[in-house]
N, C-alpha and C positions, 0 to 999 in steps of 0.2 A: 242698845243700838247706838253707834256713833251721830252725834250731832254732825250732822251736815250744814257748814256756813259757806260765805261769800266773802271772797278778797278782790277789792278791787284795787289794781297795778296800777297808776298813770304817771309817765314817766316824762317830763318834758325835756329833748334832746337839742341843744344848740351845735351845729355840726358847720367846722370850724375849716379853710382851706387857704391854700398859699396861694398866691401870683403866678400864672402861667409862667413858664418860660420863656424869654426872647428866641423871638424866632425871623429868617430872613423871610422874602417877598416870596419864596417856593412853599416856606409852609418849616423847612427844615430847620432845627435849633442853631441857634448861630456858636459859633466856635467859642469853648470856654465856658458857656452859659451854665450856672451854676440851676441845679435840678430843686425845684421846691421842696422841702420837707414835710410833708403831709403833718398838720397840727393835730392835736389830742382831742378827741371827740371829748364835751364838757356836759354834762347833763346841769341845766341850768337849774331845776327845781324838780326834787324828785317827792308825789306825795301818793304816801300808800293811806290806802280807804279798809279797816278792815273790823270785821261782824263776825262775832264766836270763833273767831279761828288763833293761829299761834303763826308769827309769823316769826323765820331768824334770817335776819340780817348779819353779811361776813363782808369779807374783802377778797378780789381773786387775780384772777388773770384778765378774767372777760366779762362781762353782763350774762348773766345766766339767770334762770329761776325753775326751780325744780322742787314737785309735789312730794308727797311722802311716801308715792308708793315706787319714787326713784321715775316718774314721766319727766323729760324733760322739755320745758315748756321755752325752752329757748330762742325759738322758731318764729314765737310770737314776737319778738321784738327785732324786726328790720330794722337793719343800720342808717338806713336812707328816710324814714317816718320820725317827722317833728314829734307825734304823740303819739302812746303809746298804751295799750288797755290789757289788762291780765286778767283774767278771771279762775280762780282758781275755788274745790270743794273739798280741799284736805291740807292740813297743815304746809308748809311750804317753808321754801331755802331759796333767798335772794341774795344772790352775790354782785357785787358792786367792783369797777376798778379805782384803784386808791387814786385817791384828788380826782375824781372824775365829775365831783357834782358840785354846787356851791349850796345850797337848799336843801332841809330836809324838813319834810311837812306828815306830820301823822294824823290819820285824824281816826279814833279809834270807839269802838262801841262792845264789850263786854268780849273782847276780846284780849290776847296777850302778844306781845312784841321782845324780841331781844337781840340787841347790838353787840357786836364781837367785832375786836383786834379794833384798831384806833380808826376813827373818821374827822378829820378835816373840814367846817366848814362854812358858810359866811352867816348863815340865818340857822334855826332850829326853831320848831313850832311841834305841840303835843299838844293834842285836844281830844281828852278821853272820858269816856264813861263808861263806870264798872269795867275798867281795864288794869292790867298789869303790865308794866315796861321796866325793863332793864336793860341799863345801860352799864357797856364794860368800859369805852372814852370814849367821846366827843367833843373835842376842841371845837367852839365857836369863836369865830371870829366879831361879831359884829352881833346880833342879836338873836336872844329867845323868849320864846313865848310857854309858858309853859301850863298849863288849863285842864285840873284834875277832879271826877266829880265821882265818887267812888274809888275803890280801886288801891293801889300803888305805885311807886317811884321810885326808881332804885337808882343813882345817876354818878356816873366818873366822868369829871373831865371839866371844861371849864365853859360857862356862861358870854361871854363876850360883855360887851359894852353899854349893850341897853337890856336888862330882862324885867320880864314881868310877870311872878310867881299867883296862879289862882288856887285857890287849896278847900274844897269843899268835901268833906270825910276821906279824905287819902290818906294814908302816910305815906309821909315823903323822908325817905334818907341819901340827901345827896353830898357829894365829897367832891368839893372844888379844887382846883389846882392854885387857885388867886389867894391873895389874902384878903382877912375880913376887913381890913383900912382900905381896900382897891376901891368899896365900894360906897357910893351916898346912898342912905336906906328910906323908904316911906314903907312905912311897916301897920299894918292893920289886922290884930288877932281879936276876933269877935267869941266865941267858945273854943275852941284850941289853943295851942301853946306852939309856940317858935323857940327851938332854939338854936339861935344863930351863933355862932359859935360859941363863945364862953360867954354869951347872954344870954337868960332866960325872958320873953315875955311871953306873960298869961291871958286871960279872959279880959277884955276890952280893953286891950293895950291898941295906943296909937300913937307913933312915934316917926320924927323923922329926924334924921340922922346925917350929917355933912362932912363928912372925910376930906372936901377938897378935890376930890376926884373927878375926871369925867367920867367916868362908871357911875350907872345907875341901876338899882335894883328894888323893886318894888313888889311886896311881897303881901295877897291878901286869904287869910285865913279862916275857914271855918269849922267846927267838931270836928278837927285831926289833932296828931303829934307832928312837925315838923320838925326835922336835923339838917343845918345845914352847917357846913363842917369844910376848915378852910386848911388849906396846908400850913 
């Protein structure tokens, strides 16, 4: 019998508009008056909540989200609603438009996730247990957070400016875009093993590391393997 779980969608919408028009004392646009351009709706903070399920992540034309038996749940998300709630009971397909959001928040519980075609974006946050995520790219800009308590990582793309790796029985194999000099390290491996690029550190290593950079990555460990792997 299929397991039956719960996803919950919530989608924060910043919804963005231009300067009326000049108009004369009739109401009428006054001659010349150049028409507004309707701005790019921006999803400010997009955080999916989700429990035994599988959820993929793409890129499209429109905001969509459609189940596995081909429902599409599209409906639920009015253009005009700051926040936004999905409930779905079968695997599901969220499509996203490119540069649309600046946030991406996961927060996950024995469940699985997977990212396709490249996302953009200011923040990145992963908080799982007994989860599985894969990642095909995610460019961050500015920070992640990244918080594994079981489970796996599988990651393409680049970290940003401030991250902060927690690694409690995951393996983690991620493959940065940066180099391993971009970053200043505080490194803490309690029973697992790190290896950060062509370093290895073992069982009760703790180390910090000054490149000079303003990048910071701080990365703490316990009974996993960790690979992280720089261009």
């Amino acid at each position: 019998m299929m397991k039956k779980y719960m996803l919950f969608l919530i989608i924060g919408l910043c919804m963005m508009s231009g300067c009326a028009s000049p108009t004369n004392e009739t109401g009428a646009p006054l001659p010349n008056a150049e028409t507004p351009v309707e701005e790019k709706t921006v999803i400010e903070e997009l955080v999916i909540n989700i429990e035994k399920g599988h959820l993929t992540v793409c890129q499209g034309d429109a905001l969509s989200f459609i189940d596995a038996q081909g429902n599409d749940l599209s409906s639920q998300i009015p253009d005009d609603q700051s926040w936004v709630s999905i409930t779905s009971q079968t695997d599901a397909v969220l499509t996203l438009p490119k540069d649309s959001f600046k946030a991406i928040r996961i927060k996950m519980t024995d469940g699985e996730v997977t990212f396709k075609d490249t996302f953009k974006v200011d923040e990145l946050d992963f908080v799982v247990k007994n989860g599985k995520a894969e990642v095909e790219n995610i460019i961050v800009a500015e920070k992640s957070n990244i918080v594994f308590t079981n489970g796996s990582f599988d990651f393409n793309g680049d970290f940003g400016k401030e991250v902060i790796i927690t690694d409690d029985y995951a393996a983690m194999n991620i493959n940065l875009t940066s180099a391993q000099n971009d970053y200043n390290y505080h490194i803490s491996a309690k029973e697992g093993t790190l290896y950060l690029g062509n370093d290895v550190y073992g069982e009760m290593s703790l180390e910090k590391i000054d490149n000079g950079s303003d990048r910071n990555m701080k990365i703490e460990i316990t009974h996993a393997p960790v690979h992280i792997n720089f261009q």
